[in-house]
C-alpha positions as CSV (number, residue, x, y, z in Angstrom):
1,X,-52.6,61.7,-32.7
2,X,-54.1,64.6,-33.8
3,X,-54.9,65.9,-30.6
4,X,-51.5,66.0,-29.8
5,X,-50.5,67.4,-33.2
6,X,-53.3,70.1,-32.2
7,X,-51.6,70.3,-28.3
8,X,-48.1,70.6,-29.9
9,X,-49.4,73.6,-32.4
10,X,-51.1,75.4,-29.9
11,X,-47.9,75.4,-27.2
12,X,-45.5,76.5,-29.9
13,X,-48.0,79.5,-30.6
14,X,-48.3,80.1,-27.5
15,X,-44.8,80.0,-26.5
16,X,-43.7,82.4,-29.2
17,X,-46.5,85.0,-27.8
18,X,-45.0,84.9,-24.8
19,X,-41.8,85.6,-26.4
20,X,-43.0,88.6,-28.4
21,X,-44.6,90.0,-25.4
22,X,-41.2,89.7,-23.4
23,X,-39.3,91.3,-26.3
24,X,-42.3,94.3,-26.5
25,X,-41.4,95.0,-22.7
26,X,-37.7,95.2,-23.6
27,X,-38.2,97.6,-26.1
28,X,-41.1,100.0,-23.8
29,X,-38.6,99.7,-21.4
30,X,-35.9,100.6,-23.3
31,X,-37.5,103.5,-24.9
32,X,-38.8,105.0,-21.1
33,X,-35.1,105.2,-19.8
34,X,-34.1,106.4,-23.3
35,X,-36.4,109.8,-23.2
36,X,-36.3,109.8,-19.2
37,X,-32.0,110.6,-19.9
38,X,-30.8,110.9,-22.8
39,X,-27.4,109.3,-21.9
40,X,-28.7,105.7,-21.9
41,X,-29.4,105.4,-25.8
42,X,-25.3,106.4,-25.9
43,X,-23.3,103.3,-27.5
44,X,-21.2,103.4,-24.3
45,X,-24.0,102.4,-22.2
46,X,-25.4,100.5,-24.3
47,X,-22.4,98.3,-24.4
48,X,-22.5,98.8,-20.7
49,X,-25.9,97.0,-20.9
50,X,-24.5,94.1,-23.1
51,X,-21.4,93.9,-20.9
52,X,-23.5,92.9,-17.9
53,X,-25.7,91.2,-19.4
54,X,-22.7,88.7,-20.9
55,X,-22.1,87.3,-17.0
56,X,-26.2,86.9,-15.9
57,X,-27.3,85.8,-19.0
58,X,-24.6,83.0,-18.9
59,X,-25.6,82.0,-15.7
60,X,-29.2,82.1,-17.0
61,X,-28.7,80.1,-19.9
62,X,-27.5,77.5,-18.1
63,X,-30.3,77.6,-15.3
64,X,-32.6,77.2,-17.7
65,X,-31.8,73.8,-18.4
66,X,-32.2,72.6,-14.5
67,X,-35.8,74.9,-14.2
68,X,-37.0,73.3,-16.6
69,X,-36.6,69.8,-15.3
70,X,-38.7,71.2,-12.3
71,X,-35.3,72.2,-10.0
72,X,-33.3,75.0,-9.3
73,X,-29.8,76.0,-8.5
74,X,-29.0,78.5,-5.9
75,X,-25.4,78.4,-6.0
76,X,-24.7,80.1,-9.3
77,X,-24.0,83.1,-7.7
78,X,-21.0,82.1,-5.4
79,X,-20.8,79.5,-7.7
80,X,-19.3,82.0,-10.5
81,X,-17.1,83.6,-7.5
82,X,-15.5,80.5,-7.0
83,X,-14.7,79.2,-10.8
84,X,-13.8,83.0,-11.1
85,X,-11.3,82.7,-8.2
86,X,-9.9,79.0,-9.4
87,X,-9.3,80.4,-12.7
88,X,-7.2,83.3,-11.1
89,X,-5.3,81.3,-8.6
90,X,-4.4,79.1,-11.8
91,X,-3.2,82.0,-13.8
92,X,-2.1,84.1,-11.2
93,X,-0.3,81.7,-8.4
94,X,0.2,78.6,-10.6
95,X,1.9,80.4,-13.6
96,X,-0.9,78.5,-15.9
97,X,-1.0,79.5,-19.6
98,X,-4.4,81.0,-20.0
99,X,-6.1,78.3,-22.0
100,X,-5.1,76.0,-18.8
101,X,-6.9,78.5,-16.6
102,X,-10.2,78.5,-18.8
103,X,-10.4,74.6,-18.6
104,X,-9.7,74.9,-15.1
105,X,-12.9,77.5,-14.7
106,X,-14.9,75.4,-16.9
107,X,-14.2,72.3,-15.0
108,X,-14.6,73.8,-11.7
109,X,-18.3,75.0,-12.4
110,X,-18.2,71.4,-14.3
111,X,-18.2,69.8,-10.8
112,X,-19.9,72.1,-8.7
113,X,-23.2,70.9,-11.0
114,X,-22.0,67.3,-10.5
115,X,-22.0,67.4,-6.9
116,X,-25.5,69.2,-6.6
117,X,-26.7,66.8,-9.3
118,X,-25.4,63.7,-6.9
119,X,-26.7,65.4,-3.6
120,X,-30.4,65.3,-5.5
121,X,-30.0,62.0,-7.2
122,X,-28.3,59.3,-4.8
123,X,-28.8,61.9,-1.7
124,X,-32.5,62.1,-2.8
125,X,-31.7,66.0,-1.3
126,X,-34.6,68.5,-2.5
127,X,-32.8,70.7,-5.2
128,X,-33.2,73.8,-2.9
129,X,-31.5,72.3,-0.2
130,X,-28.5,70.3,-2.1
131,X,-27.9,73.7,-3.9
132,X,-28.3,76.5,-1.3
133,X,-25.9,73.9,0.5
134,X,-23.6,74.1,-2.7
135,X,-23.8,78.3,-2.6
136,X,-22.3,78.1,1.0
137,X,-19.5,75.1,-0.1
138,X,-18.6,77.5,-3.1
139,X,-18.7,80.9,-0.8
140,X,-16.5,79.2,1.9
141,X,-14.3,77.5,-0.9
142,X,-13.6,81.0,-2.6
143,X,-13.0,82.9,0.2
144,X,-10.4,80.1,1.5
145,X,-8.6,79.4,-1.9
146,X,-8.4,83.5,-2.2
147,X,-7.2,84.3,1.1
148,X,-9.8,86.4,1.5
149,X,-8.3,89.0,-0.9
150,X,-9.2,89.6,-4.4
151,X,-6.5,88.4,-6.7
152,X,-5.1,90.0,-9.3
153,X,-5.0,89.2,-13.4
154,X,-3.5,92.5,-14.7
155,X,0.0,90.4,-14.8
156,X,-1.3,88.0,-17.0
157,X,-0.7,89.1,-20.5
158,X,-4.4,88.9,-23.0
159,X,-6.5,87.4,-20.1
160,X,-8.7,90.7,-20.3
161,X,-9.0,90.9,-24.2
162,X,-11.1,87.3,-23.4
163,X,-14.1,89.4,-22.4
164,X,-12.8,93.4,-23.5
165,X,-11.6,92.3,-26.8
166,X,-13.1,93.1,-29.9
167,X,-13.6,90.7,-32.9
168,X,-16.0,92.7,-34.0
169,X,-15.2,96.5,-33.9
170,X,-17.1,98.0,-30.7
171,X,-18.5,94.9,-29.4
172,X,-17.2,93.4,-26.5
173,X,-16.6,89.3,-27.0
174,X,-18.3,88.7,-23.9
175,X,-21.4,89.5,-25.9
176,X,-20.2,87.4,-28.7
177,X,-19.6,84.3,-26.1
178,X,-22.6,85.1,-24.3
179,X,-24.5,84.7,-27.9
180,X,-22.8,82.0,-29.1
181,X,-23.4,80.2,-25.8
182,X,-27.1,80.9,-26.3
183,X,-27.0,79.1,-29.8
184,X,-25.5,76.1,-28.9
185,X,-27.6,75.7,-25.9
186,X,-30.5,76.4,-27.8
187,X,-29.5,73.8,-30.5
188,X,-28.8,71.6,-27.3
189,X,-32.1,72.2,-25.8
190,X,-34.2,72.1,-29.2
191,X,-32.5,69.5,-31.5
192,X,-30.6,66.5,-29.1
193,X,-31.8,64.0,-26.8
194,X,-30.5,65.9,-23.8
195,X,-33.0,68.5,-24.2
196,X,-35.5,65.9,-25.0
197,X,-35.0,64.4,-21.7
198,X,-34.8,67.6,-20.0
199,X,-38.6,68.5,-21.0
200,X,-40.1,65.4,-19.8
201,X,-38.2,65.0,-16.5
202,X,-39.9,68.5,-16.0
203,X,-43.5,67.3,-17.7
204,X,-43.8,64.5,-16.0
205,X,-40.8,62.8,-14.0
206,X,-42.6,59.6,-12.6
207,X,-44.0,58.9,-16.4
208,X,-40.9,59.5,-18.0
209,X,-38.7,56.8,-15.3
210,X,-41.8,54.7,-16.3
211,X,-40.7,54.8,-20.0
212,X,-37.2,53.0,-18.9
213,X,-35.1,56.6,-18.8
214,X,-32.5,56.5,-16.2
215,X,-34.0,60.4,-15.1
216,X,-30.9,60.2,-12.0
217,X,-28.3,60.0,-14.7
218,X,-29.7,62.8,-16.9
219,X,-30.4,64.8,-14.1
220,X,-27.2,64.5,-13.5
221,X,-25.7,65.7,-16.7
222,X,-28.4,68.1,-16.6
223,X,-26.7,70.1,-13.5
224,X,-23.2,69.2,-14.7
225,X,-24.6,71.9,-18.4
226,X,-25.7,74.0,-15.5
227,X,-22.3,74.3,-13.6
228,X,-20.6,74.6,-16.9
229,X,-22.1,77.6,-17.7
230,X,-21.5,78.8,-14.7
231,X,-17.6,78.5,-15.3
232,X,-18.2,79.9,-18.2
233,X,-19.7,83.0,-16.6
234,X,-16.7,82.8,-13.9
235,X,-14.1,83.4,-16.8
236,X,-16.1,86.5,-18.5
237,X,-16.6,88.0,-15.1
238,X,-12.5,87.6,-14.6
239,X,-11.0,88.8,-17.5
240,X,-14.0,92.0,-17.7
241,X,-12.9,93.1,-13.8
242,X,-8.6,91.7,-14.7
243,X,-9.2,89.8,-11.2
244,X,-11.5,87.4,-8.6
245,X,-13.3,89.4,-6.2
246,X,-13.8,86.7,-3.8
247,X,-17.3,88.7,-2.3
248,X,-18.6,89.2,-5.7
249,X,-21.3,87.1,-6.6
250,X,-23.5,86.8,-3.8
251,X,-27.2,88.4,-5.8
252,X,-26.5,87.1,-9.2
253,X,-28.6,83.9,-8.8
254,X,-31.5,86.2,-8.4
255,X,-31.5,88.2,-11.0
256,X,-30.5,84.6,-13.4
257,X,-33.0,82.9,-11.8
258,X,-35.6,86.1,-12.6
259,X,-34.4,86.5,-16.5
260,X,-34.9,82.6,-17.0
261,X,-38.8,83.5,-15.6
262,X,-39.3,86.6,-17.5
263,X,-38.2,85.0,-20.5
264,X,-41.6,82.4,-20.3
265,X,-39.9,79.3,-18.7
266,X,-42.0,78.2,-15.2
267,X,-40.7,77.3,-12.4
268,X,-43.0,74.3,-12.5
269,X,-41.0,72.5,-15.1
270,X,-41.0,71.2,-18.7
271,X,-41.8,74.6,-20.5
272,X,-39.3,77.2,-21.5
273,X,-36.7,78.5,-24.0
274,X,-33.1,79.9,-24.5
275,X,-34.4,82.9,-26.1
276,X,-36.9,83.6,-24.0
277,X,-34.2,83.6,-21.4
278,X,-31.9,85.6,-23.4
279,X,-34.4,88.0,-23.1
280,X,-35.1,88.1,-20.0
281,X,-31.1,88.7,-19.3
282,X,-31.7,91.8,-21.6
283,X,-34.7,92.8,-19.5
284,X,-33.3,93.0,-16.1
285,X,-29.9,94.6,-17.3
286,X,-31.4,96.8,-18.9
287,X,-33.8,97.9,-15.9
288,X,-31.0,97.3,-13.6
289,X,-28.8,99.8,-15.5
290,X,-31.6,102.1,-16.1
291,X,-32.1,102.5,-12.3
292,X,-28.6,103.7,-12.3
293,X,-29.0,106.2,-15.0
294,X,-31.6,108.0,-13.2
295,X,-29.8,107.7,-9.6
296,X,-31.6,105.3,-8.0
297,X,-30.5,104.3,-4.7
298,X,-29.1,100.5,-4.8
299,X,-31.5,99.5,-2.2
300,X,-34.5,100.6,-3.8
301,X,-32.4,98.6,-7.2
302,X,-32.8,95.5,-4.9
303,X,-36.8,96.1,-4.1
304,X,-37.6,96.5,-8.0
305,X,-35.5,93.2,-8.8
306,X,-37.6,91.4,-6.0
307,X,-40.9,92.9,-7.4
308,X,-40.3,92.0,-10.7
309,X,-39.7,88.2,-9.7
310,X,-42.8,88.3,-7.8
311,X,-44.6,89.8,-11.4
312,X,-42.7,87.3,-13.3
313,X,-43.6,84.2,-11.0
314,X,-47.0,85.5,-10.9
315,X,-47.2,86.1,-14.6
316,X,-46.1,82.3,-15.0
317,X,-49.2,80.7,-12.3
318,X,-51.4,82.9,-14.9
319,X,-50.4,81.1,-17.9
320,X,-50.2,77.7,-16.5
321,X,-54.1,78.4,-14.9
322,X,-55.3,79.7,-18.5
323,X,-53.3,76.4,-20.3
324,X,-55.2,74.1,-17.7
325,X,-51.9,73.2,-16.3
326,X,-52.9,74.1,-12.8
């Protein structure tokens, strides 16, 4: 017992050094693009920054859940495309009142995760195949629902003040539903029984079906958090651009994917944390948008997002060979 008390201690330490060291990047990183052009410190950019970060780190959030269980989701990227377009067609084609359209966004992603979670549990599909199969479903899906054409919110009355609003006096509330999302689903992760389950399906799977769990079922629900996150992310992206861009999308599971590893959680399973992940989200926006700031090309903003997932996956092997994990 007091091994494991020991065991426990020493993976909370070492999971909030991790996190420190994340947060130190952000702010070295922060500071370099702030004295290499003196326009990205201005509060305009900076709620630039948050703005963009408000979709990703949704998507993130939610990813975090299925990494941890040892899977992954590729389709959060078209997957946000095609909640964002079902929420518009709602809206815009349907007449829906606008609460009707966010249930309809949050239901859509709702289902995308229980399809991928069904495909891996009763298909026994490997998660990178029953999602990158989902990406393609939800690519072809929005493009068909859409007509191929973006569609257009600036008709329906408020939709935009969902993510351009201001609660708060200049600050955006899609940064005040991207936080908020990040405290329930750290409350979620940290303090119920789903998040309970979600670390020992990733620790050890075969031990914890052993203990009597049904790990299908949770898995399950596990993708169904995932998809409704990404719903979540579909609406913010909507209402921020007044429309679904039905090509839009494609790329944002990469840099999700790469915030959830920055921010300490391996792509190994059962290890990581919501605000590691927030982090992360803040990381590569801010790199992202500091890459801008200094006119670098989009291509070359591709090959730094790829090198930093190959750091940030390397990073991870490093700490798993150091805790003996490997």
């Amino acid at each position: 017992m007091a091994n494991l008390t020991n065991n426990a201690l020493l993976a909370s330490i070492r999971q909030r050094a991790e996190q420190s060291l994340a947060f130190a990047s952000l702010v070295v990183i922060f500071l370099f693009f702030t004295f290499a052009n003196e326009a990205f410190a201005t509060w305009s950019n900076i709620t630039g920054i948050l703005l963009s970060t408000a979709v990703i780190g949704l998507l993130a959030i939610g990813t975090t859940f299925v990494i941890i269980t040892g899977g992954i989701d590729l389709s959060i990227g078209t997957g946000v495309t095609l909640t964002s377009v079902m929420v518009a067609w709602s809206l815009n084609n349907m007449g829906m009142p606008i609460w009707v359209g966010i249930i309809v966004g949050i239901l859509s992603g709702a289902l995308m995760g229980l399809f991928s979670g069904l495909a891996i549990t009763r298909l026994q599909l490997p998660p990178f195949i029953a999602t990158l199969a989902m990406m393609l479903i939800a690519k072809g899906l929005a493009l068909v629902i859409s007509g191929v054409k973006p569609i257009y919110l600036e008709s329906v009355e408020g939709y935009n003040n969902i993510a351009l609003g201001q609660i708060i006096p200049n600050f955006p509330n899609a940064v005040l539903i991207f936080f908020a999302s990040a405290v329930v689903a750290s409350i979620v992760l940290n303090r119920t029984i789903i998040g309970r389950y979600t670390f020992a399906i990733g620790s050890n799977e075969e031990a914890t079906k052993l203990s009597g769990i049904n790990v299908d079922r949770w898995k399950i629900l596990i993708y169904i958090i995932g998809g409704i996150y990404i719903g979540l992310a579909g609406i913010v992206l909507s209402s921020r651009l007044s429309s679904a861009q039905p090509a839009l999308g494609q790329g944002y599971e990469l840099e999700a994917i790469a915030a959830v590893i920055i921010g300490g959680t391996s792509l190994l399973g059962g290890k990581g944390s919501i605000t590691g992940t927030v982090i992360g989200a803040l990381i590569m926006a801010v790199l992202i948008n500091g890459l801008r700031i200094m006119e670098i090309r989009q291509e070359w903003q591709t090959v730094v997002t790829g090198l930093v997932i190959i750091v940030a996956v390397y990073a991870d092997s490093i700490r798993r060979r150091n805790a003996g994990e490997l």
